[in-house]
PASEBA-1860 file (N, C-alpha, C; in nm, 3 decimals):
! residues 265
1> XXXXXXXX> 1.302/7.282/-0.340/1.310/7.381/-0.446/1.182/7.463/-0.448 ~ 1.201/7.611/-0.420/1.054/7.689/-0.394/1.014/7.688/-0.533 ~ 0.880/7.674/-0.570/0.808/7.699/-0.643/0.769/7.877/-0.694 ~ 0.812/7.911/-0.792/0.768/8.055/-0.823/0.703/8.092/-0.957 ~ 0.679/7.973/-1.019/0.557/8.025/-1.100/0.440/7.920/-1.158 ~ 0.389/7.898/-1.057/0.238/7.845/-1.073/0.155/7.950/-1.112 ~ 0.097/7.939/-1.236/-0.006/8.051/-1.219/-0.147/8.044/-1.126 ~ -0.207/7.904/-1.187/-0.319/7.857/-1.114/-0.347/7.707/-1.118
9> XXXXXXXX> -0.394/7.649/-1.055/-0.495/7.516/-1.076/-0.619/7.522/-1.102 ~ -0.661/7.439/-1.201/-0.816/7.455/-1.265/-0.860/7.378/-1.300 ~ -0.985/7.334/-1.321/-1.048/7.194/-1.388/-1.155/7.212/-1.496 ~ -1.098/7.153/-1.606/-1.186/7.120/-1.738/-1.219/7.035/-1.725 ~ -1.396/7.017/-1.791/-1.455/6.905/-1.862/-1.385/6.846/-1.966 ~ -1.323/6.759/-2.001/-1.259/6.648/-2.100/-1.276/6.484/-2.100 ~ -1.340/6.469/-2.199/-1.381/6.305/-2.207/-1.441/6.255/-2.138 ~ -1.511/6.352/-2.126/-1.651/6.278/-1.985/-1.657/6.336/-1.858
17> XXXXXXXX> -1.498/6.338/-1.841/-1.480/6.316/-1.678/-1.422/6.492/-1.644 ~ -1.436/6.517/-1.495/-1.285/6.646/-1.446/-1.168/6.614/-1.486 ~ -1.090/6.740/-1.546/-0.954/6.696/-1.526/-0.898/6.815/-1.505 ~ -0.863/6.773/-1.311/-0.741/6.932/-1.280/-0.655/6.910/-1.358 ~ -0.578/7.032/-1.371/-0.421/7.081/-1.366/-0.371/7.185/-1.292 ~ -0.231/7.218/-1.307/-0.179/7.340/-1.281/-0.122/7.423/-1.397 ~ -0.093/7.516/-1.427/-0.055/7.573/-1.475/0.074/7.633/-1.492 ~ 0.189/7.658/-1.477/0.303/7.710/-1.491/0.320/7.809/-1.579
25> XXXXXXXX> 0.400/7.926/-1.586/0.447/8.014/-1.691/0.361/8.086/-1.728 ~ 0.297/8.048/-1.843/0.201/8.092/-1.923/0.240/8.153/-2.038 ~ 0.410/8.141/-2.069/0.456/8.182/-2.200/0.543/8.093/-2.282 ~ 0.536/8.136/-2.393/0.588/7.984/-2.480/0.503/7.865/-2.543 ~ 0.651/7.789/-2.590/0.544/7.692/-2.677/0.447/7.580/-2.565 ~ 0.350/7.545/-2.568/0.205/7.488/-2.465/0.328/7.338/-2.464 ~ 0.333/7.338/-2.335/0.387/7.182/-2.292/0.313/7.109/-2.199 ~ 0.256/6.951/-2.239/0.199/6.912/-2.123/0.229/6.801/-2.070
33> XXXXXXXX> 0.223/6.808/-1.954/0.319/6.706/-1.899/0.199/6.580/-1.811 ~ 0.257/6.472/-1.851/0.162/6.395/-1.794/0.195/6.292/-1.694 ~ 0.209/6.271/-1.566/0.270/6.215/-1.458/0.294/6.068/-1.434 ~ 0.343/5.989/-1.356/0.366/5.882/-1.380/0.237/5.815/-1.265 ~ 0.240/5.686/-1.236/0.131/5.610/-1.193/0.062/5.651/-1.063 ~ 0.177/5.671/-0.931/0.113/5.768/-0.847/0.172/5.911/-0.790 ~ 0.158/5.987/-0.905/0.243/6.100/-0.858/0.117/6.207/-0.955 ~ 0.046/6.272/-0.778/-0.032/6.406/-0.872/0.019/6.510/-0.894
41> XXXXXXXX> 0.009/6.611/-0.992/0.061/6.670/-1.073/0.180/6.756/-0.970 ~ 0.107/6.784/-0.857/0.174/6.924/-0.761/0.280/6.828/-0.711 ~ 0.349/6.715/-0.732/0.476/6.657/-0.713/0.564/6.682/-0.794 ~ 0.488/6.737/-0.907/0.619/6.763/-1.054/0.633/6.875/-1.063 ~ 0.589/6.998/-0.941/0.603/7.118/-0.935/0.729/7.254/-0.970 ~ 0.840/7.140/-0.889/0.987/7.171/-0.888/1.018/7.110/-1.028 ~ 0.985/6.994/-1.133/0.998/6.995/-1.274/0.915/7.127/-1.376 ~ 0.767/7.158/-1.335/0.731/7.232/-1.413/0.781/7.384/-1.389
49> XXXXXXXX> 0.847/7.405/-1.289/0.925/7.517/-1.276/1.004/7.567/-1.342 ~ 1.120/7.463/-1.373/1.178/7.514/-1.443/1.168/7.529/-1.602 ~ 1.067/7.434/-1.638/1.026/7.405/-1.756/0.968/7.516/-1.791 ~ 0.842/7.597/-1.725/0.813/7.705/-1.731/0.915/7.858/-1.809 ~ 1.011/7.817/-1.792/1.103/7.938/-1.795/1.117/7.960/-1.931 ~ 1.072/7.899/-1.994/1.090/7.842/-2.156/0.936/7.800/-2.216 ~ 0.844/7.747/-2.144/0.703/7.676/-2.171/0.616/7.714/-2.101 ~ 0.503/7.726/-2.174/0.351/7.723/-2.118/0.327/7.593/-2.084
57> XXXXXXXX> 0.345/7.583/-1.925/0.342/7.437/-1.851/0.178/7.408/-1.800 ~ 0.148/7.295/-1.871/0.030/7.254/-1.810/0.043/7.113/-1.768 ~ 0.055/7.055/-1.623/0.085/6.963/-1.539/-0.063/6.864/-1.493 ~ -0.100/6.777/-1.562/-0.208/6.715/-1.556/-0.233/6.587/-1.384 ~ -0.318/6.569/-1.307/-0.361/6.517/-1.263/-0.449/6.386/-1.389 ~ -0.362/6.315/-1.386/-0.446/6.208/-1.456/-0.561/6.130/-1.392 ~ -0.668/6.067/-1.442/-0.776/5.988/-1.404/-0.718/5.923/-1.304 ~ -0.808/5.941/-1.146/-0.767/5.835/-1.016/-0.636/5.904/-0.942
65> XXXXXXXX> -0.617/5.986/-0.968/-0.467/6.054/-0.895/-0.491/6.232/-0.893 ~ -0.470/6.267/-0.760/-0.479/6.445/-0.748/-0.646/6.512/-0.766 ~ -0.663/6.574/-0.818/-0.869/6.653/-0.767/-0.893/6.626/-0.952 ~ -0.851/6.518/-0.981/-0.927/6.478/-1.078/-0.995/6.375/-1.089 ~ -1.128/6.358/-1.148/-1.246/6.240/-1.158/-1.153/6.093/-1.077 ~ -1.233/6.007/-0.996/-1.166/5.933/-0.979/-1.244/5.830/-0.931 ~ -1.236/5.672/-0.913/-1.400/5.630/-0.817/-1.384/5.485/-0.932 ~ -1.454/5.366/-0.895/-1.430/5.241/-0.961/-1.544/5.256/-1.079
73> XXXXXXXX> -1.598/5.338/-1.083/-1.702/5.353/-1.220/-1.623/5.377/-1.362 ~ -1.484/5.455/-1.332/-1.392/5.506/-1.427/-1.325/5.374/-1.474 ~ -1.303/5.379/-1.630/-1.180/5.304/-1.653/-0.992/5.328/-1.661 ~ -0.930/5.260/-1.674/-0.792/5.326/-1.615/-0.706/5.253/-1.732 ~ -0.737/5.170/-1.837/-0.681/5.136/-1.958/-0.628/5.224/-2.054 ~ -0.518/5.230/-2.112/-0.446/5.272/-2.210/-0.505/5.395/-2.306 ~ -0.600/5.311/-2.334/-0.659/5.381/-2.465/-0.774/5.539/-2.411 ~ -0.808/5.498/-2.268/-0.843/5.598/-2.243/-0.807/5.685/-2.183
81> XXXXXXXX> -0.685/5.667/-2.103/-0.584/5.783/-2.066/-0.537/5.865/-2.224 ~ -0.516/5.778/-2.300/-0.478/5.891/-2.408/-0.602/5.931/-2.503 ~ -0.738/5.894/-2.446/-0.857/5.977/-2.481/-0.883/6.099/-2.362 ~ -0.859/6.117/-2.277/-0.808/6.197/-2.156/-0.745/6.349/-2.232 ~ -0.616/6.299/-2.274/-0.510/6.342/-2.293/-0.531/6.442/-2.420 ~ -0.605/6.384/-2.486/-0.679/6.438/-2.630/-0.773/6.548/-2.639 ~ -0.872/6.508/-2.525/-0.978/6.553/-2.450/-0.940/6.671/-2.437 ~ -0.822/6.696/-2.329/-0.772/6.775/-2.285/-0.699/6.897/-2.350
89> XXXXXXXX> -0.658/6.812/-2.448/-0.565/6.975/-2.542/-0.652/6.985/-2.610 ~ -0.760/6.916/-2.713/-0.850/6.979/-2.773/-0.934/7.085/-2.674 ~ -0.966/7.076/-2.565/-1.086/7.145/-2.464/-0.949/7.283/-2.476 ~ -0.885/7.304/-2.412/-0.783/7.408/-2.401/-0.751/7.462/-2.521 ~ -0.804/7.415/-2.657/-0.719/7.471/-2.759/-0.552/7.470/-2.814 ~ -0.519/7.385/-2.774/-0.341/7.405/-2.745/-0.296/7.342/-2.890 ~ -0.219/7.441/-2.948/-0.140/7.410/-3.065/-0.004/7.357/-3.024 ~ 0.076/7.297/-3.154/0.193/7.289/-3.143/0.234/7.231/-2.979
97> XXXXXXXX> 0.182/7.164/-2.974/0.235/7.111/-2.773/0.364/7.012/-2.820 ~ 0.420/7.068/-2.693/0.522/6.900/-2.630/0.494/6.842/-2.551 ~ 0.435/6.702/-2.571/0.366/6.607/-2.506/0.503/6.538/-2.391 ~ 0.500/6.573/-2.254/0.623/6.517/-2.211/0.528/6.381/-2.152 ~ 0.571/6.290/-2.081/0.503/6.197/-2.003/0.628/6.127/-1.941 ~ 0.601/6.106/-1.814/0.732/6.014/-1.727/0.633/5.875/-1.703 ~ 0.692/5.785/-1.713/0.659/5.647/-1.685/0.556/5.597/-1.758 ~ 0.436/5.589/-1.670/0.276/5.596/-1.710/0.227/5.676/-1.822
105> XXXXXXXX> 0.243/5.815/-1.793/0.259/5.920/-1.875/0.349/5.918/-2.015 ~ 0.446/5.871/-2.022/0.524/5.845/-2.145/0.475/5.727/-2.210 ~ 0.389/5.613/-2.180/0.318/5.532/-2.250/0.195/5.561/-2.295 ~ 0.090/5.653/-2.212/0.027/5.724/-2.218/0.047/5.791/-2.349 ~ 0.197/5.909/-2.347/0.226/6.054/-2.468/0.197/5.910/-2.622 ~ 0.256/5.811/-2.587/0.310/5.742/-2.705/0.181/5.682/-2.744 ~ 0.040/5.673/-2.626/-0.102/5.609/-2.725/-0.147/5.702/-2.803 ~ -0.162/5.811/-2.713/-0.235/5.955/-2.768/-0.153/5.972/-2.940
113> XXXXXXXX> -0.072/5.986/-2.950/0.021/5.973/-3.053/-0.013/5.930/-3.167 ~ -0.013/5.753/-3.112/-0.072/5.712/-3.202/-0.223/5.691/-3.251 ~ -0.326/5.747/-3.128/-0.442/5.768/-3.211/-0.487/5.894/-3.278 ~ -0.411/6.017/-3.251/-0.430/6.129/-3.274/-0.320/6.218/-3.273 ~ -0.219/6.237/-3.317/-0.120/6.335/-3.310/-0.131/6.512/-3.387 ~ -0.279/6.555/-3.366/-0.304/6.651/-3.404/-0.279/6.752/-3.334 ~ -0.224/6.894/-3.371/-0.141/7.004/-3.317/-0.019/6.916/-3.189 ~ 0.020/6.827/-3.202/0.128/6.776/-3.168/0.295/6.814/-3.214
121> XXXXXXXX> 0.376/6.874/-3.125/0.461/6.930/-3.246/0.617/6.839/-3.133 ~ 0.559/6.791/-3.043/0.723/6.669/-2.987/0.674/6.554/-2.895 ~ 0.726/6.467/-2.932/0.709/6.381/-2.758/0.812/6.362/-2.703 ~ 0.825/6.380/-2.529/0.925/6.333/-2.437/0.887/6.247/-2.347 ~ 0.934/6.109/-2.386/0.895/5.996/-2.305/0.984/5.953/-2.231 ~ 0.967/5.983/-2.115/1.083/6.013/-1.991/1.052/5.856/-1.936 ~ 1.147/5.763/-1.964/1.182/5.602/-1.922/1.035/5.533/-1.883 ~ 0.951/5.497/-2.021/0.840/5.458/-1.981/0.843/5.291/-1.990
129> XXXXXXXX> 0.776/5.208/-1.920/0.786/5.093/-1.867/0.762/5.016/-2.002 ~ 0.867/4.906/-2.043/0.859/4.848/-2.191/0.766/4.729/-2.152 ~ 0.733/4.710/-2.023/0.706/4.559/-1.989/0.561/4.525/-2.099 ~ 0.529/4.453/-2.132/0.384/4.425/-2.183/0.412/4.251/-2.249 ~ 0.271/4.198/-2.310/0.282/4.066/-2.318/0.396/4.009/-2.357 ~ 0.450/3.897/-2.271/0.529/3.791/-2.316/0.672/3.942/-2.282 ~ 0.669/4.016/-2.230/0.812/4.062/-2.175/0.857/4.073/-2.077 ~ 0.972/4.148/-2.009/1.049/4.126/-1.931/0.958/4.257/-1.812
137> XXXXXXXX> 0.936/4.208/-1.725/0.856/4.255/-1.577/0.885/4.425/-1.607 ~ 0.835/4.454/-1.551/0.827/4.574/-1.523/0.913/4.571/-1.369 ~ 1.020/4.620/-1.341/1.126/4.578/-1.227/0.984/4.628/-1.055 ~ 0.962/4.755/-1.100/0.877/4.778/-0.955/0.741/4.673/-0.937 ~ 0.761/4.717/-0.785/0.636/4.616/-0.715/0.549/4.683/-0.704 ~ 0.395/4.623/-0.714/0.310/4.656/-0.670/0.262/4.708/-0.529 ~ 0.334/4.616/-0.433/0.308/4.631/-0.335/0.356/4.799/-0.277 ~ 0.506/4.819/-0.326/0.571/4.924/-0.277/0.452/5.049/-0.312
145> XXXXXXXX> 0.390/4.980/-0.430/0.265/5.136/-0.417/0.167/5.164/-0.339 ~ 0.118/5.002/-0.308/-0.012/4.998/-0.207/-0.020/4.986/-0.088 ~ 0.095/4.961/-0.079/0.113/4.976/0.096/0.152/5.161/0.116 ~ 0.257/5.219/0.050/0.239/5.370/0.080/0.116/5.412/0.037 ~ 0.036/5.398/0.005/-0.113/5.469/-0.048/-0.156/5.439/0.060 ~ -0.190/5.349/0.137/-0.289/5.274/0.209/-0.222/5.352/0.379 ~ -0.131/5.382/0.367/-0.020/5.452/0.507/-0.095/5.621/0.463 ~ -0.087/5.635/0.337/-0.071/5.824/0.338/-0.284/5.798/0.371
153> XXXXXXXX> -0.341/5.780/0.325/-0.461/5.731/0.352/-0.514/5.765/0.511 ~ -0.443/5.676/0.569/-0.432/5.706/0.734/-0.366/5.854/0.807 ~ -0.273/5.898/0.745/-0.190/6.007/0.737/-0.046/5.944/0.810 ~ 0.014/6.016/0.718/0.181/5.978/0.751/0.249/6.079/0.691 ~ 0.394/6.093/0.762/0.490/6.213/0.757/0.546/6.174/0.636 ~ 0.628/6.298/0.602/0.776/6.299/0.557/0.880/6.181/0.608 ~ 0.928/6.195/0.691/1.012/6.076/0.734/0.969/5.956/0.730 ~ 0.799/5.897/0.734/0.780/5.763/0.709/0.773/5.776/0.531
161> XXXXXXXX> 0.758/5.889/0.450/0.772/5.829/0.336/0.952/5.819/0.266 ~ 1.023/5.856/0.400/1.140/5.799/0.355/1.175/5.661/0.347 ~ 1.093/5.585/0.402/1.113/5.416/0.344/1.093/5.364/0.256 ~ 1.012/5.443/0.168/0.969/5.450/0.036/1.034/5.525/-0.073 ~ 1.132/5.615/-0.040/1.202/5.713/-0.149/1.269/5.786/-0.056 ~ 1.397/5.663/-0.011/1.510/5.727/0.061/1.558/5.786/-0.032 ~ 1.577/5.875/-0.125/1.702/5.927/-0.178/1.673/6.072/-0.231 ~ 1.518/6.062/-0.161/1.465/6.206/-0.194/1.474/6.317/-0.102
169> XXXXXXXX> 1.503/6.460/-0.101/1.455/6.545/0.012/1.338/6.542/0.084 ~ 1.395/6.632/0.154/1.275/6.606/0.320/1.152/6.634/0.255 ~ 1.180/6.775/0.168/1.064/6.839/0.132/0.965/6.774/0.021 ~ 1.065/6.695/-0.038/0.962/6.591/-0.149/0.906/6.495/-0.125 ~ 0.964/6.435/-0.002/0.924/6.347/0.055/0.759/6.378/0.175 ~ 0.802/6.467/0.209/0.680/6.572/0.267/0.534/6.584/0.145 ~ 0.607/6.585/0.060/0.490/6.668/-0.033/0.432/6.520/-0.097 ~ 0.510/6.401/-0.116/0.468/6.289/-0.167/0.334/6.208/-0.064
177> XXXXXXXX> 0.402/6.240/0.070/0.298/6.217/0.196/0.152/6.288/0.223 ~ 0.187/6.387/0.159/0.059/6.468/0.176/-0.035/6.451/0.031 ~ 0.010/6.377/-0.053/-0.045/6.387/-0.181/-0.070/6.278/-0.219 ~ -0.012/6.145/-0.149/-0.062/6.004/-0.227/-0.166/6.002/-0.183 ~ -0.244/6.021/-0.084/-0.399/5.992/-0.042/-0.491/6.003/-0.145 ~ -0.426/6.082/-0.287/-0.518/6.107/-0.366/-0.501/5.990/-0.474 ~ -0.425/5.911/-0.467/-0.364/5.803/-0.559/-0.487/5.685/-0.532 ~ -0.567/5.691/-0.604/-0.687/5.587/-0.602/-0.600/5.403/-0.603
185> XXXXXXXX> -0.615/5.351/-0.485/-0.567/5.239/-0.527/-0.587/5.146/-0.647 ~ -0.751/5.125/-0.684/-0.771/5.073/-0.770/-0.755/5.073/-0.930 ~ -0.700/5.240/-0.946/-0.663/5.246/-1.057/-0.511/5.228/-1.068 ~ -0.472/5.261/-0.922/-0.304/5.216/-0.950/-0.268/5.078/-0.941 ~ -0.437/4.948/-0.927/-0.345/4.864/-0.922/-0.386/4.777/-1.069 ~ -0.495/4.860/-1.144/-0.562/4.826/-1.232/-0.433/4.850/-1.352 ~ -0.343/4.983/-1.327/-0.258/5.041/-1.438/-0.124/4.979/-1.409 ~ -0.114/4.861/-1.295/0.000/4.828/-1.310/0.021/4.725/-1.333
193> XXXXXXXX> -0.108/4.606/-1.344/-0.152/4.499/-1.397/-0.169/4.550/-1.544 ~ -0.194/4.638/-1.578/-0.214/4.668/-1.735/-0.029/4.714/-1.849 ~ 0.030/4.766/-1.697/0.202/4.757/-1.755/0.242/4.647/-1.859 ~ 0.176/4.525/-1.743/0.209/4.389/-1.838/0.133/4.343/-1.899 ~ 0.019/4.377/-1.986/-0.105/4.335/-2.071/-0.111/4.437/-2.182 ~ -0.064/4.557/-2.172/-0.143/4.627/-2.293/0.047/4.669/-2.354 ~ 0.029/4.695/-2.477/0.147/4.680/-2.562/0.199/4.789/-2.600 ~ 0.298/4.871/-2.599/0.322/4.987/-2.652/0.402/4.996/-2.800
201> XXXXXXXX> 0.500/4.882/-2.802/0.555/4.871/-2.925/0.486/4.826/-2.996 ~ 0.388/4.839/-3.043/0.288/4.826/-3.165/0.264/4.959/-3.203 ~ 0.272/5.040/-3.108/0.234/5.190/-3.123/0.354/5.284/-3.193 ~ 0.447/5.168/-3.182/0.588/5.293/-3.211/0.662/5.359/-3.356 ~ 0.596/5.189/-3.426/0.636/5.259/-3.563/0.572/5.367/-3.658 ~ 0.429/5.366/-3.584/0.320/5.450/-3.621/0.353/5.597/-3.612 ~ 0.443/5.609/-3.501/0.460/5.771/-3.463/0.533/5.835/-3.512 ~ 0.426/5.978/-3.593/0.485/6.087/-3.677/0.561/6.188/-3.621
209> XXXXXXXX> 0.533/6.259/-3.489/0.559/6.323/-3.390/0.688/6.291/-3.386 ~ 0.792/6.383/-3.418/0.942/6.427/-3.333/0.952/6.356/-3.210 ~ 0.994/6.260/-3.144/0.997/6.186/-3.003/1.156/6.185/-2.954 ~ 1.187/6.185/-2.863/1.266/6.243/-2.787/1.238/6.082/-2.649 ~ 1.356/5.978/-2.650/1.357/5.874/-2.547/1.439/5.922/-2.408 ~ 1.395/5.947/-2.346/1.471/5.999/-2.227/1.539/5.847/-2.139 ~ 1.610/5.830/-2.098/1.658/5.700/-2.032/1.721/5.729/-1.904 ~ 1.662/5.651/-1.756/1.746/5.635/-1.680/1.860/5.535/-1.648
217> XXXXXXXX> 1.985/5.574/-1.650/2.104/5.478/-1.649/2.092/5.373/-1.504 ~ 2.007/5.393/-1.441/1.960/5.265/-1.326/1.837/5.264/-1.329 ~ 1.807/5.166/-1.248/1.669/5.118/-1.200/1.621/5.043/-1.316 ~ 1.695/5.009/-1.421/1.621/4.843/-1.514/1.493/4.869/-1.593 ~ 1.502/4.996/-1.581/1.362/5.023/-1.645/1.372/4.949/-1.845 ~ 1.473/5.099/-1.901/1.505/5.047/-2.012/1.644/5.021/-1.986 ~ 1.659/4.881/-2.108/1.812/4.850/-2.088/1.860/4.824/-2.248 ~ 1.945/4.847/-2.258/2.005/4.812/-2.367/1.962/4.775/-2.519
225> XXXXXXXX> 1.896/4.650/-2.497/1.845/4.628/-2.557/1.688/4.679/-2.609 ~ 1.653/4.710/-2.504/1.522/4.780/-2.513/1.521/4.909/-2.620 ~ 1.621/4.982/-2.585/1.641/5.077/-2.709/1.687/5.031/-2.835 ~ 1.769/4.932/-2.845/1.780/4.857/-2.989/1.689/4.831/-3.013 ~ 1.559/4.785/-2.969/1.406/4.731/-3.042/1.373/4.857/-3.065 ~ 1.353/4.973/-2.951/1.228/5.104/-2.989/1.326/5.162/-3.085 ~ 1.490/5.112/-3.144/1.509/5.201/-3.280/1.485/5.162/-3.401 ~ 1.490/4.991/-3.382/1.424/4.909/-3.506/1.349/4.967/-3.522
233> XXXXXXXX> 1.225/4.981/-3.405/1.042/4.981/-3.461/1.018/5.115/-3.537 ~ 1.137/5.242/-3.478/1.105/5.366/-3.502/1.241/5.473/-3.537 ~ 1.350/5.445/-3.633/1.436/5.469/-3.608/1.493/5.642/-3.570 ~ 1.374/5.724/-3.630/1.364/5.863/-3.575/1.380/5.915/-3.473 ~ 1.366/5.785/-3.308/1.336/5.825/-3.255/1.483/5.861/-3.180 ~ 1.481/5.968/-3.104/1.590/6.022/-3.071/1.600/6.003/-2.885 ~ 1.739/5.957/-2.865/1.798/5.865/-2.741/1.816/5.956/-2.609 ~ 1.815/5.960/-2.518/1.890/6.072/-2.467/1.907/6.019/-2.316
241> XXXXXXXX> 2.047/6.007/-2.251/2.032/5.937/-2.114/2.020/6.001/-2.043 ~ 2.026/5.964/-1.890/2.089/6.056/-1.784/2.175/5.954/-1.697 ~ 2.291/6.010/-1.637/2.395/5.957/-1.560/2.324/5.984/-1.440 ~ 2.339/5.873/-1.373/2.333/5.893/-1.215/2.226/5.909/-1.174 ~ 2.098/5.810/-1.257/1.990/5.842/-1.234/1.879/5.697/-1.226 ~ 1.803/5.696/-1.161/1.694/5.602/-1.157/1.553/5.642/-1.219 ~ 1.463/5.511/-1.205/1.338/5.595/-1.316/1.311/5.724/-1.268 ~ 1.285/5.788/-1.136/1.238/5.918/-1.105/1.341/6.011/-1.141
249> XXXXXXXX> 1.368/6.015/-1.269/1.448/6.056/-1.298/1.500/6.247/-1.224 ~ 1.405/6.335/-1.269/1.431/6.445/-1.190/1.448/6.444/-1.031 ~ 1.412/6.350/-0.985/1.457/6.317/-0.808/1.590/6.315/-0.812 ~ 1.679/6.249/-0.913/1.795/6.199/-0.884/1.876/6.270/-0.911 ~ 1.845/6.341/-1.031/1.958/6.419/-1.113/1.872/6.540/-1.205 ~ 1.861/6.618/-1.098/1.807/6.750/-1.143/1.869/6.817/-1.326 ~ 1.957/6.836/-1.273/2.032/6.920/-1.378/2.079/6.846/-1.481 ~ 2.081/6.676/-1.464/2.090/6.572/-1.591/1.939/6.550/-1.675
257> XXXXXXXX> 1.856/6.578/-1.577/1.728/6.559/-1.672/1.732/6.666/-1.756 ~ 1.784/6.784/-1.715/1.753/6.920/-1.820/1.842/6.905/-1.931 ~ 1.937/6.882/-1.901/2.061/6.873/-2.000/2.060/6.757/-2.121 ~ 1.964/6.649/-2.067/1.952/6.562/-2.165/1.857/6.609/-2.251 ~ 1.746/6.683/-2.205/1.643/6.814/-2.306/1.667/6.865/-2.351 ~ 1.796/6.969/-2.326/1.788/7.093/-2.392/1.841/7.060/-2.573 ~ 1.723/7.170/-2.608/1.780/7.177/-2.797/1.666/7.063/-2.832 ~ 1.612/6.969/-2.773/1.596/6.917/-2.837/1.411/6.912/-2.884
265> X> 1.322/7.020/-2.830/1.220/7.050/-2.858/1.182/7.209/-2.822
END
């Protein structure tokens, strides 16, 4: 899917550290989107595209992933991705945002949230991982991350990252190869040991913010029940699936991820 409106990539000082982004659009209400564990921002390119058409897209490189701060001096815990995140729209000025986040990023939208939901005006937490103490795994492996990091590192094609995300195009698969090198292992293996240690449903009944649950109908992420708890904890919060889809959700089902959005921020 060609890309046609990036405006630019740029890097602010926020919370200490660099933090690139890209830019999209540049008209509309400020949306920022925050990526999942190893995916830098210019993978969600073909998402902020179209999002653009409607939003002022700003596509974050989070701490340890893409030309932002990265290195074992940094921490990669919860609380400071969504001091990051804070960092970040305060430094930019951004009113009224829709905080989207996929995976990482949607646990991430949901700390920031709850420590600060100022000029916050939605969250879209696109199937973020429920696993944490005393719950049910987080279904992905570790390994499947560190062994492709540790391959793109060396350099590797498109077609070898089809063993890793057969179900993607050539071209995403291309662009995933050329871009995990930037996926700091240690924070991806620090944030996926932290999946199952740090808690998000403590965070949920707290949240004032309009939220918007995005769900993939495969891959075990959330199941069933999982949304019966996040409606106990928060009953505002509003459901939304997609058919025919796994956690990467826009990989699978382009036009189901939009459709489960639209209207609703």
């Amino acid at each position: 899917m060609t890309q046609t409106r990036l405006l630019y990539g740029a890097n602010v000082h926020a919370n200490g550290i660099r933090q690139h982004y890209l830019r999209y659009g540049g008209k509309g209400t400020p949306l920022v989107l925050v990526p999942g564990i190893t995916s830098p921002a210019i993978t969600w390119g073909f998402v902020a595209d179209r999002l653009a058409e409607t939003h002022d897209v700003y596509v974050l490189d989070v701490r340890g992933r893409g030309l932002s701060s990265t290195g074992p001096d940094l921490d990669y815990d919860l609380d400071t991705y969504a001091a990051d995140v804070r960092g970040f729209i305060d430094a930019l000025g951004l009113k009224d945002v829709v905080l989207m986040g996929h995976s990482m990023g949607a646990r991430i939208a949901i700390r920031t949230a709850r420590q600060n939901d100022a000029g916050l005006a939605h969250l879209a937490l696109i199937d973020p991982p429920v696993s944490g103490p005393g719950r049910r795994a987080y279904p992905a492996k570790l390994d499947w991350y560190t062994e492709s990091i540790r391959m793109a590192r060396k350099g590797m094609s498109g077609t070898e990252m089809k063993r890793f995300c057969p179900t993607w195009t050539d071209e995403q698969c291309t662009l995933r190869a050329q871009w995990l090198h930037t996926c700091d292992e240690l924070a991806t293996r620090i944030t996926f040991e932290k999946f199952h240690t740090e808690d998000i449903h403590q965070d949920l009944p707290h949240l004032k913010t309009p939220a918007t649950l995005v769900v993939a109908t495969r891959g075990g992420v959330i199941q069933q029940e999982d949304i019966e708890e996040i409606l106990q904890l928060n009953p505002a919060i509003a459901i939304a699936t997609v058919p025919d889809a796994g956690h990467m959700i826009p990989w699978d089902n382009f036009d189901g991820f939009f459709e489960a959005l639209h209207g609703r921020y």
